[in-house]
C-alpha positions as CSV (number, residue, x, y, z in Angstrom):
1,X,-12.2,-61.8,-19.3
2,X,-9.7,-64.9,-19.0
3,X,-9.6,-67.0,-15.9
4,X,-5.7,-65.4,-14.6
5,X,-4.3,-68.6,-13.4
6,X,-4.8,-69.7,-17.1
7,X,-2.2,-66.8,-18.0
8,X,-0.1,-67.1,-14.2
9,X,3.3,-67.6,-16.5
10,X,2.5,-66.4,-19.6
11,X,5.0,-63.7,-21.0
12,X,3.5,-61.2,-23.4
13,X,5.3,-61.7,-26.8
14,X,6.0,-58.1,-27.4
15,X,8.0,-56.9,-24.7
16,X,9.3,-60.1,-23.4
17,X,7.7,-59.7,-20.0
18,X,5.3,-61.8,-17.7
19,X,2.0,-61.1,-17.4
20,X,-0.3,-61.1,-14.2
21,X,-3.1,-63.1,-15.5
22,X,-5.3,-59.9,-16.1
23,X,-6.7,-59.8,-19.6
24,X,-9.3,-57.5,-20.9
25,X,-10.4,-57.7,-24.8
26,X,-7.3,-59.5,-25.5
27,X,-5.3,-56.8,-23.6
28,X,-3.0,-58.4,-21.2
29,X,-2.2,-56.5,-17.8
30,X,2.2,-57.1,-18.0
31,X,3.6,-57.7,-14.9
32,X,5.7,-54.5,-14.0
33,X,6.0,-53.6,-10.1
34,X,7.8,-50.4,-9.7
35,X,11.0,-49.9,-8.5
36,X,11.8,-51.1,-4.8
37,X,13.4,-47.9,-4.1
38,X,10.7,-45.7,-5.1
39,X,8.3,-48.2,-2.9
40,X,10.7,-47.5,0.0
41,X,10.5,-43.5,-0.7
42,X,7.1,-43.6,-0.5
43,X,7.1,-45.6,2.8
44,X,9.6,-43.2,3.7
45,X,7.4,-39.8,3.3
46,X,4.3,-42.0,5.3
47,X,6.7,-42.5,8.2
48,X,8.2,-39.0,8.3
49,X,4.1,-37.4,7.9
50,X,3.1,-39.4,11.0
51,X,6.4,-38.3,12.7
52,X,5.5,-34.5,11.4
53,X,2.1,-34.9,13.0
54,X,3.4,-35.8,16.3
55,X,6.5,-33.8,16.6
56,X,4.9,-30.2,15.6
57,X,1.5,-28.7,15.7
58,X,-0.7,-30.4,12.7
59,X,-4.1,-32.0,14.0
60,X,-7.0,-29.4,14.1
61,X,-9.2,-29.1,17.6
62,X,-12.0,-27.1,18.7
63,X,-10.2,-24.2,20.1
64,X,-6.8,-25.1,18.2
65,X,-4.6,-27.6,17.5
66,X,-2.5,-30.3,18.9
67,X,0.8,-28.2,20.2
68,X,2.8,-31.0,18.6
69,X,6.0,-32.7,21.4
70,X,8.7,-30.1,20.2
71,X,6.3,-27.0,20.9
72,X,7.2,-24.9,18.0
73,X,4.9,-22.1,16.6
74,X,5.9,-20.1,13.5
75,X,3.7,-17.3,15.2
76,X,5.8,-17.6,18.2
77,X,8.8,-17.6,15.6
78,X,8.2,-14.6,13.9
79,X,7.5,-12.9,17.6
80,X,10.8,-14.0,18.5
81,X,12.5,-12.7,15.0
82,X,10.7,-9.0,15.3
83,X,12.0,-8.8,18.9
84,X,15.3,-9.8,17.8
85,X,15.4,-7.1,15.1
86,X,14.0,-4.3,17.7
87,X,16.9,-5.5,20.0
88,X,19.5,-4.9,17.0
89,X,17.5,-1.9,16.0
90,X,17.9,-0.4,20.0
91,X,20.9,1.6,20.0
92,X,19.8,3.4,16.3
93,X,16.0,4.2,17.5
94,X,17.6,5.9,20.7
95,X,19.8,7.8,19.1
96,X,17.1,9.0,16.2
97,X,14.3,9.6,19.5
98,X,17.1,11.6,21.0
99,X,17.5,13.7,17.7
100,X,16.0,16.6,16.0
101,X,14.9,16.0,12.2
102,X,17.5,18.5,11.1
103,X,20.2,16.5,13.3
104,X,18.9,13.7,11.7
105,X,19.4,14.9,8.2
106,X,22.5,16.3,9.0
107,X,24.2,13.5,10.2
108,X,24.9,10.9,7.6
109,X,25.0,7.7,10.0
110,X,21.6,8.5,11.4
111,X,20.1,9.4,8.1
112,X,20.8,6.4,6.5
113,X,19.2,4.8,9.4
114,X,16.4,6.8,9.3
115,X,15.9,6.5,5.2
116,X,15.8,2.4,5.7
117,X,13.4,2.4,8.6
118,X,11.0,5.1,6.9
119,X,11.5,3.0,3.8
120,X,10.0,-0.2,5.0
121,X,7.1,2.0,7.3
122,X,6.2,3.6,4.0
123,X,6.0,0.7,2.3
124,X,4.0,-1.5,4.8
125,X,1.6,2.0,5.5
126,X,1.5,4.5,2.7
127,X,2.6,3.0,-0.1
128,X,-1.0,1.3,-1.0
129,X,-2.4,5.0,-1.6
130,X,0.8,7.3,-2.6
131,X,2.6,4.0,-4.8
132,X,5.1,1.9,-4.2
133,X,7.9,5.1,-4.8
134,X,6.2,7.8,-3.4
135,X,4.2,8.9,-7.4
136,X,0.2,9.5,-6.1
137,X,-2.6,8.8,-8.3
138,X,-5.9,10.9,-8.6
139,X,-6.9,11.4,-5.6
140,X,-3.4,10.5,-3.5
141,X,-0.8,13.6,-3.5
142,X,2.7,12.7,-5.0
143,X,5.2,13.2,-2.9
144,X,8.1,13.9,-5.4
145,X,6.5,16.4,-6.9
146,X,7.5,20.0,-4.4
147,X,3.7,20.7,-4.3
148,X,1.9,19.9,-0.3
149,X,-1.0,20.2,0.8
150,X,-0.3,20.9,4.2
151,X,3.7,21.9,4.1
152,X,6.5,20.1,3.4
153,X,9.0,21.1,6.0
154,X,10.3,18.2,8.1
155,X,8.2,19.1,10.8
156,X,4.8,19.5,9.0
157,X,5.4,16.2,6.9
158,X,5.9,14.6,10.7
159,X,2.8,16.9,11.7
160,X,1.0,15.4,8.7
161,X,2.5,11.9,9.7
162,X,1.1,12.1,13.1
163,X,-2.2,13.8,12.6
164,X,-3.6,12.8,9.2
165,X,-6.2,15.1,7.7
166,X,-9.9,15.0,8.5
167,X,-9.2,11.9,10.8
168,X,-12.1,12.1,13.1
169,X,-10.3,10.7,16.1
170,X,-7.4,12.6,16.4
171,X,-8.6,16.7,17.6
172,X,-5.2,18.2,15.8
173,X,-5.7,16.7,12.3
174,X,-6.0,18.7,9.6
175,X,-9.6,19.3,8.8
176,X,-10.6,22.1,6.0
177,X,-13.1,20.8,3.5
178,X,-13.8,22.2,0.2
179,X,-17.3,23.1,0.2
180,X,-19.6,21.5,-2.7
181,X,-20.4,24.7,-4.9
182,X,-23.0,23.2,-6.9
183,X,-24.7,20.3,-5.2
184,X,-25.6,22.7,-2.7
185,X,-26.7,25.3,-4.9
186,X,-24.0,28.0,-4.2
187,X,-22.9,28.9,-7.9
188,X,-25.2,28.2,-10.6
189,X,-23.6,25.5,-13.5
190,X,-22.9,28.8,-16.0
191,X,-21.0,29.8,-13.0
192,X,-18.9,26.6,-12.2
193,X,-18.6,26.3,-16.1
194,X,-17.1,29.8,-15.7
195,X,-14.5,29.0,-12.7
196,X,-12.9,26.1,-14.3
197,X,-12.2,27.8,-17.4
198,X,-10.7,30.6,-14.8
199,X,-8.7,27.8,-12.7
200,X,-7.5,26.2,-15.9
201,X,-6.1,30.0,-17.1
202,X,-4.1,29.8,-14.1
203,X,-2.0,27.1,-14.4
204,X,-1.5,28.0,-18.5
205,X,-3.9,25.2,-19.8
206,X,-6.0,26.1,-22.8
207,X,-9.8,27.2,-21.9
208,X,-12.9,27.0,-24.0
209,X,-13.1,29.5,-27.1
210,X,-16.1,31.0,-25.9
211,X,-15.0,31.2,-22.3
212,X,-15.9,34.0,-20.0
213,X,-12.4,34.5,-18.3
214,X,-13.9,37.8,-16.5
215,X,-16.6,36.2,-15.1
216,X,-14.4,33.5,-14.1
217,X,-12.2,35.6,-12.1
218,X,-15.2,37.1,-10.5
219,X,-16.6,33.9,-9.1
220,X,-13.8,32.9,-8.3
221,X,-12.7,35.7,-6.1
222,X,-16.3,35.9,-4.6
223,X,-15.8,32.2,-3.8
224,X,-12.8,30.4,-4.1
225,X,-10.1,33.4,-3.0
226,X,-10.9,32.8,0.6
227,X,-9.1,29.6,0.7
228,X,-6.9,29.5,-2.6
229,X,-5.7,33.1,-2.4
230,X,-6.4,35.8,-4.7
231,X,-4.2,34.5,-7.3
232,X,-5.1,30.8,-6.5
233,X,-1.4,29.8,-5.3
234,X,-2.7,28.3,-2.1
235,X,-3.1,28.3,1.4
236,X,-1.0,25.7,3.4
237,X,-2.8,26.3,6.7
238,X,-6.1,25.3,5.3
239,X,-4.5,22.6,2.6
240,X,-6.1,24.7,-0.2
241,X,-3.9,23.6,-3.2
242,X,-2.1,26.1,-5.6
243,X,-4.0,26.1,-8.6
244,X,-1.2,27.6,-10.6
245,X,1.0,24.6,-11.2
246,X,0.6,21.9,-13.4
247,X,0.4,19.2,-10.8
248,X,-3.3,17.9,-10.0
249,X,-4.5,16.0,-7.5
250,X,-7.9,15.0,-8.9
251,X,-7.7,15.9,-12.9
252,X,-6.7,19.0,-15.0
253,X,-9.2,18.7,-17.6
254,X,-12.6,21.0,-17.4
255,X,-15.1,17.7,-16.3
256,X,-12.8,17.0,-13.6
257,X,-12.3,20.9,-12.4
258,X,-16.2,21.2,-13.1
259,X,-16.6,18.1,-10.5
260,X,-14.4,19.0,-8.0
261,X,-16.5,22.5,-7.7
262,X,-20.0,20.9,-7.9
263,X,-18.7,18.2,-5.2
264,X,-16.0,19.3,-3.0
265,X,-14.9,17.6,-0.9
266,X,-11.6,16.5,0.7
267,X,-9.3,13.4,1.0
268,X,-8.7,11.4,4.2
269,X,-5.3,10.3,5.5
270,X,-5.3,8.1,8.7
271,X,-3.3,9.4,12.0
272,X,-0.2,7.3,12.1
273,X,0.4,8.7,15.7
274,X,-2.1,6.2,16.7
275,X,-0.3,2.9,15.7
276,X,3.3,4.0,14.5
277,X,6.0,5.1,17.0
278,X,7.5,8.7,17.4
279,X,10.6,7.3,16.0
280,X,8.5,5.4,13.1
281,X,7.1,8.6,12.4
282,X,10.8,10.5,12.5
283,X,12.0,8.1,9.8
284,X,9.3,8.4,8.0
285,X,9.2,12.1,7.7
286,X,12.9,11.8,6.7
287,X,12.3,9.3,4.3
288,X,9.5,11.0,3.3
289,X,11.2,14.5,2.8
290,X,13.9,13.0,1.0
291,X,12.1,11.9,-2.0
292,X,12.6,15.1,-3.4
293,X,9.7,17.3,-3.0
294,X,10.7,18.4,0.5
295,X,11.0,22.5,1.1
């Protein structure tokens, strides 16, 4: 390295420019400063981050931060935008609260009110288990397809709604469980084997050649009658599912039949009555009904 005042005025033959005196392995350093107006940007954005810092909340503490001189909050913000939309919303709500479901269906301002509002419940509450349209997945009934559970009336989707099923903390959910048929050594596995084949017969899916249909029938109405009727279409007051559709909630093929018999078991849906509003729950249930599987 060169001594720079040696090289203080000395422009670099290729590019017509001075150089600073910097030279490294015969590398001179040219002497390029950037642009004054980009230097006076940058000042620019130093200035406006120290006025940022003292003008809203920015400088961590202990138990917070520094409140900043304009006192702004985006929690406070978005407190004062939700009260704003309950404000607008005011008028509506009281009119849907003051309602029946069947009013509410029946009047085309309200239930286009009530569609939007259940629409955005649903899609902050239930759509993260039913999908973002209302489809299910194994386990999660869809709600477009006719077939419930526990009735699909406006008033027992609301019930549902309100209540859940087999939610612990509320004493009017809905709370049959199908019992586990082979873990606890009620049918034997030639027996269970023998059921599904039955329960597949009912819905018109194709069984095992070798299937024993009869004795499927018989543990079946030995065991499984009680709840799903004697022709397996269901009981809605204990959320037995009719077996003779084509719509299933955890698998149509033999393993997951075979399963469901040796497991039982039941789904758990919370009860919304607990953190959603009546009127919440009112638009939902009409939102809800008018996917199109509501009776």
């Amino acid at each position: 390295m060169t001594d720079g005042t040696e090289h203080q005025h000395k422009v670099d033959p290729y590019t017509g420019k001075a150089t600073t005196g910097h030279e490294w392995d015969g590398i001179a350093e040219l002497n390029t400063p950037l642009p004054r107006w980009w230097l006076w940007s940058f000042y620019a954005t130093i200035a406006w981050a120290f006025l940022y810092w003292i003008a809203y909340p920015a400088w961590p503490l202990i138990s917070g931060a520094t409140d900043g001189v304009l006192g702004w909050h985006s929690r406070a913000a978005i407190a004062q935008d939700v009260a704003d939309l309950v404000s607008l919303r005011d008028p509506m709500n009281a009119k849907l609260a003051a309602s029946s479901l069947k009013d509410i269906e029946n009047t085309p301002e309200l239930f286009s009110f009530a569609r939007a509002e259940g629409a955005a419940a649903f899609a902050n509450n239930c759509a993260p288990c039913h999908g973002a349209g209302g489809q299910g997945s194994k386990g999660y009934p869809n709600l477009n397809a006719g077939r419930w559970l526990w009735g699909g009336t406006l008033e027992q989707i609301q019930a549902t709604i309100t209540h859940g099923a087999r939610w612990d903390a509320d004493p009017e959910t809905h709370s049959s469980l199908m019992p586990s048929f082979g873990r606890d050594n009620m049918l034997k596995p030639d027996e269970i084997v023998a059921a599904a084949n039955y329960v597949r017969s009912l819905s018109g899916l194709p069984t095992d050649p070798d299937a024993n249909l009869a004795k499927g029938k018989q543990v079946f109405a030995d065991n499984c009658a009680a709840c799903h009727g004697p022709e397996g279409k269901g009981n809605l007051e204990l959320g037995a599912p009719n077996l003779t559709t084509k719509v299933w909630l955890y698998g149509s093929d033999r393993a997951a039949i075979i399963n469901r018999i040796n497991n039982g078991g039941g789904g758990v849906m919370p009860a919304w009555g607990a953190k959603l509003s009546p009127v919440t729950i009112k638009a939902l249930a009409v939102y809800v009904h008018s996917l199109g599987g509501g009776q």
